[in-house]
C-alpha positions in Angstrom: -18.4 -40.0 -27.7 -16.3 -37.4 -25.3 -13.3 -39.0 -24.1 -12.6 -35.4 -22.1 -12.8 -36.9 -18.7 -14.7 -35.2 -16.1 -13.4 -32.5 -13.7 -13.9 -33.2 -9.9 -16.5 -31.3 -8.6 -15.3 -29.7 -5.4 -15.6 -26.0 -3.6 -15.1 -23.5 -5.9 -12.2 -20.9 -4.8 -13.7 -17.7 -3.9 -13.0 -14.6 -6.4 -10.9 -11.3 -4.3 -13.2 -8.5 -4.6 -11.5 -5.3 -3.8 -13.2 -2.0 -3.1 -12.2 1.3 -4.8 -13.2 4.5 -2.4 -12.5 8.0 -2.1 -13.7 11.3 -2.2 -15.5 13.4 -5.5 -12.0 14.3 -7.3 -10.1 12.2 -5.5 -8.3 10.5 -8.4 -10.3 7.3 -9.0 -10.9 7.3 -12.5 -7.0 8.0 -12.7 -5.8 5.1 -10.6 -8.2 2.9 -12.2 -6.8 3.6 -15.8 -3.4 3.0 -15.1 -4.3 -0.3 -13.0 -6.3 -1.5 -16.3 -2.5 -1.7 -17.9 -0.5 -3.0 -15.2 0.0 -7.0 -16.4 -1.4 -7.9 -12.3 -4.5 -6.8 -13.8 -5.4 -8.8 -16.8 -7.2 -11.3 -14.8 -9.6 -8.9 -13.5 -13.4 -7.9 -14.0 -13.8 -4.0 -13.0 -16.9 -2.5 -12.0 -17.4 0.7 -12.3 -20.8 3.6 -12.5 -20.6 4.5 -16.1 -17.9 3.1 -18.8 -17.7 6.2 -20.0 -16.3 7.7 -17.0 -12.8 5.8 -17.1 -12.7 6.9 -20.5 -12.3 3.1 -22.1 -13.7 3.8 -25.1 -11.5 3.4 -27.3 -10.0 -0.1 -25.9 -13.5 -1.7 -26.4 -13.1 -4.9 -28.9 -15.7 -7.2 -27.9 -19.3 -6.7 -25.8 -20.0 -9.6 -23.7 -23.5 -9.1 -22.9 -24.9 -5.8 -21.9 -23.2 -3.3 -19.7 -20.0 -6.5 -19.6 -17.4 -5.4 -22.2 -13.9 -6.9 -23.0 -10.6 -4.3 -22.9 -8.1 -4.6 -24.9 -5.9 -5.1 -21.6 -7.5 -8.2 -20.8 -10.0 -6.5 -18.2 -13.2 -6.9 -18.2 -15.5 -4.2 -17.3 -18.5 -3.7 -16.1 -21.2 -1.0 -15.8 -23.1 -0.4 -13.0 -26.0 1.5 -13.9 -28.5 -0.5 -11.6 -28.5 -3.2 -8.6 -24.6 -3.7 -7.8 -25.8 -7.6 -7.0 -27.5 -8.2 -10.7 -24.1 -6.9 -12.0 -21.9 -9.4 -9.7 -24.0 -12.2 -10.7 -24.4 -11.1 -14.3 -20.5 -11.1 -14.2 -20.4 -14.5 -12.4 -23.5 -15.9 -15.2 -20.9 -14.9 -18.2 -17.6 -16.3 -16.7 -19.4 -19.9 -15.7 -21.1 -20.1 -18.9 -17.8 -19.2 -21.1 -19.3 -16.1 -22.1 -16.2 -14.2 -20.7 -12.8 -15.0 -20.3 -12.3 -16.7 -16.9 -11.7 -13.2 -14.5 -9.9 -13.9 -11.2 -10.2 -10.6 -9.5 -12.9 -8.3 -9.1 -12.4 -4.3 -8.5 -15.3 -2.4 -7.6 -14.9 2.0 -8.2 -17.5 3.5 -5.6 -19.0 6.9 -6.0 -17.5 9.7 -4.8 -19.7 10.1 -1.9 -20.8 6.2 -1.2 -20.1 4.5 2.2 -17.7 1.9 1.4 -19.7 -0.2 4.4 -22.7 -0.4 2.0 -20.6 -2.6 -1.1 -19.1 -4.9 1.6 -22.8 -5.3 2.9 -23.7 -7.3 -0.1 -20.7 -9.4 -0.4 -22.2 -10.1 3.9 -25.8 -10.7 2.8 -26.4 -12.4 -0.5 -25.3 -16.0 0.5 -24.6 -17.0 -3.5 -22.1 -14.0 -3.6 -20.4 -14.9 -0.1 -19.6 -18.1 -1.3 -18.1 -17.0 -4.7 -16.3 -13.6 -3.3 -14.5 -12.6 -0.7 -13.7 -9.6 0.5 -9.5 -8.9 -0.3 -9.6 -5.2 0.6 -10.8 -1.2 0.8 -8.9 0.7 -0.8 -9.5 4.6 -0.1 -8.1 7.6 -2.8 -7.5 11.1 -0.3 -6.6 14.1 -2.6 -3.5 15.7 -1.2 -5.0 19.8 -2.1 -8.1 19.1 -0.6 -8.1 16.4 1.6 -7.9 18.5 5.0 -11.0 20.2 3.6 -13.0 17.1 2.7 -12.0 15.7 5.9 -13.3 18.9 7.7 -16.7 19.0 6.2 -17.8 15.7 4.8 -18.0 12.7 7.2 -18.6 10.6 4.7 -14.9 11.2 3.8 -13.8 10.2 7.4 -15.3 7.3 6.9 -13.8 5.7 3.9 -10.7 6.7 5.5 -11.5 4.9 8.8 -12.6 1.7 7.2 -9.5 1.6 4.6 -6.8 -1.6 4.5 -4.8 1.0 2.2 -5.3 4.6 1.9 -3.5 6.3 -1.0 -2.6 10.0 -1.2 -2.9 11.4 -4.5 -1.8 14.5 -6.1 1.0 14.5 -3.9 3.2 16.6 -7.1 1.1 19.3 -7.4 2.8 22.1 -4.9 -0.8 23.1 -3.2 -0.7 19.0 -2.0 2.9 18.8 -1.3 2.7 21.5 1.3 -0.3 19.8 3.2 1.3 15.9 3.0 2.6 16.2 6.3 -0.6 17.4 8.3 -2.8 15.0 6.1 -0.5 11.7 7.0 -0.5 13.0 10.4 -4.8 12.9 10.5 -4.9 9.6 8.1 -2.6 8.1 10.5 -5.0 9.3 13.6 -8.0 8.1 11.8 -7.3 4.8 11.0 -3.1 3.9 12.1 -4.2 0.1 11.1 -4.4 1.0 7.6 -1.4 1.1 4.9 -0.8 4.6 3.8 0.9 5.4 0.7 1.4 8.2 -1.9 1.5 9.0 -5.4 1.0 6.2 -7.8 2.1 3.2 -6.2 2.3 -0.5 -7.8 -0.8 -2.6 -8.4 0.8 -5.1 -6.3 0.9 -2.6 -2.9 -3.1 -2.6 -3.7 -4.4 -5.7 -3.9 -3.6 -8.9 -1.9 -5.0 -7.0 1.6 -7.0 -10.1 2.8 -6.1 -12.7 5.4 -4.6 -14.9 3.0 -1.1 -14.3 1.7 -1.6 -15.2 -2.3 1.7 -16.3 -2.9 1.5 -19.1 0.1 -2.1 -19.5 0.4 -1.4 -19.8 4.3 -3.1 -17.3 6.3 -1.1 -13.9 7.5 -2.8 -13.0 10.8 -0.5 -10.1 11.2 -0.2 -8.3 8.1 -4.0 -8.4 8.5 -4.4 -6.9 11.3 -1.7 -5.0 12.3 -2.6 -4.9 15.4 1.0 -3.7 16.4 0.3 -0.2 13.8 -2.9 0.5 16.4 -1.4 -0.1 19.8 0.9 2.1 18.7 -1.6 4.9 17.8 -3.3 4.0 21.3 0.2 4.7 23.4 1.3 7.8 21.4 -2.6 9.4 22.0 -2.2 8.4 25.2 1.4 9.6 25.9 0.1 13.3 24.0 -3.3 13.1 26.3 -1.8 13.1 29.5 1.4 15.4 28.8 -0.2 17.8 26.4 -3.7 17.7 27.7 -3.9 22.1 26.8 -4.2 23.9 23.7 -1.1 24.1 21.6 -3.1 26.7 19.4 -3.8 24.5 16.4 -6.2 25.6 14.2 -8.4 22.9 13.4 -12.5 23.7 12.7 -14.5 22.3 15.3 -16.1 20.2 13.2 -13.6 18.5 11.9 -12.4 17.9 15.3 -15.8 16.2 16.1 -15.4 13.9 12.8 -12.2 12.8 13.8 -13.2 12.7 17.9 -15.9 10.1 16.9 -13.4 7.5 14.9 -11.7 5.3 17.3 -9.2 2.7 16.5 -8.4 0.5 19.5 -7.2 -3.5 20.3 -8.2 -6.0 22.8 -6.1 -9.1 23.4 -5.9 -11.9 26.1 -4.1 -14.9 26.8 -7.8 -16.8 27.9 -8.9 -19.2 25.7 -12.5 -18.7 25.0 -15.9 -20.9 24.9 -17.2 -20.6 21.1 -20.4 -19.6 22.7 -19.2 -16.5 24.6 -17.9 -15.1 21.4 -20.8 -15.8 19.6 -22.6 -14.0 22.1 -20.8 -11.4 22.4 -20.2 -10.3 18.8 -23.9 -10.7 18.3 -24.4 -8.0 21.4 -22.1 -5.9 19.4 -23.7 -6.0 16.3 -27.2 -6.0 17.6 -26.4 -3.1 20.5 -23.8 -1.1 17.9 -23.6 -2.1 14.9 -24.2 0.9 13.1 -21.0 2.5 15.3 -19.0 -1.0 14.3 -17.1 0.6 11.1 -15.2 -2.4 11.0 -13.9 -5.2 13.5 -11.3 -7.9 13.3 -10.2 -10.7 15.3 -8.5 -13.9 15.7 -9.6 -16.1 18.8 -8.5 -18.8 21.0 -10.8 -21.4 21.6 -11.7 -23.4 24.8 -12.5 -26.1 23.3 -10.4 -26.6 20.2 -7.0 -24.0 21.6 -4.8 -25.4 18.3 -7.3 -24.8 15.6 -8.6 -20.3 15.9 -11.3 -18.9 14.3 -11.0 -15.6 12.5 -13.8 -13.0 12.4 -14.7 -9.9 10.6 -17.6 -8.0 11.2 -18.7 -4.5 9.4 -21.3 -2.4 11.4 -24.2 -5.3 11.8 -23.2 -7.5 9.7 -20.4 -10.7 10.2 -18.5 -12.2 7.2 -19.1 -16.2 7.7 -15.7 -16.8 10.6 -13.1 -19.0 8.9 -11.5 -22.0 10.9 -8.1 -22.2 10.8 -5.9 -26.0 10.1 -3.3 -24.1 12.7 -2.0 -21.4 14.7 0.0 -18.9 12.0 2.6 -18.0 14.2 3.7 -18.4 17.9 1.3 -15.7 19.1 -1.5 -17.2 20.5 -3.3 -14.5 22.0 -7.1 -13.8 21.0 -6.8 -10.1 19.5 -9.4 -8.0 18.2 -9.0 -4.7 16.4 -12.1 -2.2 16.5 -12.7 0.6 14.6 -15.7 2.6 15.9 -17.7 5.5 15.0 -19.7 7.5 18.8 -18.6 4.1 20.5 -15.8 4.8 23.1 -13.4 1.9 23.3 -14.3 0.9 27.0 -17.6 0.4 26.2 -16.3 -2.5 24.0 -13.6 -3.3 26.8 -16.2 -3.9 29.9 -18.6 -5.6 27.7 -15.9 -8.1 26.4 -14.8 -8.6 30.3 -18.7 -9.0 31.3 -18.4 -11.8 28.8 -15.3 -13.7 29.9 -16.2 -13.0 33.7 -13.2 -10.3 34.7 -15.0 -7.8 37.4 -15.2 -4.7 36.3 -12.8 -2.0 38.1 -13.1 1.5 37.3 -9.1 2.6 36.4 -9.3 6.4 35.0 -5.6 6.0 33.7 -4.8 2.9 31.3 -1.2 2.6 32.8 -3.5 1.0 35.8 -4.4 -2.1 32.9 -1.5 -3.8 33.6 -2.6 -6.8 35.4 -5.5 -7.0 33.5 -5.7 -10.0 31.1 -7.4 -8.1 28.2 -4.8 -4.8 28.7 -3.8 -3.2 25.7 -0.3 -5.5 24.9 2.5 -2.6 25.0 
């Protein structure tokens, strides 16, 4: 007879899934193999196109079951040769069924030229893999020597960019890089001033942890998710160069890198109106079904009219919504509902008149957004 006694069932803590982007020769397979040794790391499962290609080879010691192999590092890894949601369940099949060592994190590498939008898709849509992931962050890889140029031609590049939590700028040694660092922060910080950029080879530990919840607490961190503060910022200084440097100083950008960059917009929309459950469902569900392929990526925490202590939090990426979370309690002493929006060919008053449509505020055409002042749902300076 088994005198083990019986675990308590109860919900099952979701695994952080993190997303691994960037350009062809942007330094992925680099980053990965020094994250595979960093000790933060040897709880995690890592996904990736071909083994072969993070040259692991040699650290192999143990096959799980086919394409999920054992490092010696700790990692497991996992190839994706075929449906990216066979391999996340494969990988979830051998950790239930002891098959694996018990993994706690899950890194996915893209390819060079995927849209990060499509991975987070299936952590949106597959209700068994929503419930046992969630989505902790994108992290996007920018090469320092080309980076302008991939920016310039490849939209596909602007995107990862614009839909980052951290962007990291590599091959910031080489001289050809070092010389263009300035110019590139200057454009990543245009593109997309709500993500984290850094450079070089930072710590595992500046990489991960992105998500709402602050892992050390478990408590949510409404701010640090956000960062609202980082876009209202961009918004004032575009602003501030718009109207006081609306001519040509002479840079030499390529047209189309200009229209790339023109059609990424990072903006913010706050008030201090509580709001009915059911106007923000409608609403977001205009947004998605009216623009979601323009929604790269929205977030938001709201005040509700009919439970003001307790806000839901939202994410949404292009037509899709991650399942809102209710929160036990207001993080902090802001209480404002606040959305960030990045878009893609959607200009940010489109967003701003529809949202005042849906809380009722007449719509008043104000050419400069000084004149915003009085309105609820202004831009917070």
């Amino acid at each position: 007879m088994n005198d083990t006694p019986a675990k308590k069932a109860g919900p099952i803590e979701p695994i952080p899934l993190s997303v691994f982007t960037g350009f062809l020769g942007a330094g992925k397979t680099t980053l990965l193999n020094r994250l595979l040794k960093d000790p933060l790391m040897s709880d995690a499962a890592v996904l990736v196109n071909e083994v072969g290609d993070i040259g692991i080879d040699h650290n192999l010691y143990e096959i799980v079951e086919e394409g999920v192999i054992l490092l010696s590092s700790g990692c497991l890894c996992c190839a994706v040769r075929g449906d990216l949601v066979n391999s996340l369940e494969n990988l979830l099949r051998a950790r239930d069924n002891n098959r694996c060592k018990p993994f706690n994190r899950v890194v996915i590498e893209t390819t060079g030229i995927a849209d990060p939008a499509s991975v987070i898709h299936i952590i949106m849509t597959q209700p068994y893999l929503t419930l046992r992931y969630r989505l902790d962050g994108v992290v996007t890889l920018v090469d320092a020597v080309n980076g302008m140029k991939t920016l310039d031609e490849h939209i596909e590049a602007v995107k990862q960019a614009a839909m980052a939590d951290r962007i990291v700028i590599t091959k910031t040694d080489l001289p050809e890089g070092a010389a263009q660092l300035p110019a590139l922060r200057e454009r990543l910080k245009k593109l997309n001033p709500a993500a984290i950029v850094l450079e070089g080879q930072p710590p595992v530990a500046e990489l991960i942890n992105a998500g709402l919840y602050n892992p050390d607490s478990k408590i949510p961190d409404v701010a640090r998710w956000l960062r609202e503060e980082a876009v209202i910022a961009a918004e004032e200084d575009a602003h501030h160069h718009d109207h006081h440097h609306g001519h040509d100083h002479g840079h030499h950008h390529h047209d189309q890198a200009s229209r790339h960059d023109a059609s990424i917009k990072a903006f913010s929309i706050a008030t201090d109106t509580p709001i009915p459950l059911n106007t923000l469902e409608m609403f977001l569900d205009l947004m998605r079904s009216a623009h979601g392929d323009k929604i790269l990526r929205m977030k938001g925490i709201v005040q509700l009219a009919d439970d003001p202590e307790r806000p839901v939090v939202f994410h949404v990426v292009q037509h899709l919504m991650h399942p809102p979370a209710r929160l036990e309690a207001w993080p902090d002493s802001d209480r404002r509902s606040r959305i960030v929006c990045i878009t893609k060919d959607l200009p940010p008053q489109t967003v701003r008149k529809m949202f005042d449509a849906f809380l009722g505020i007449p719509q008043v055409d104000m050419p400069d957004k000084t004149a915003l002042t009085d309105n609820p749902l202004a831009i917070n300076r």
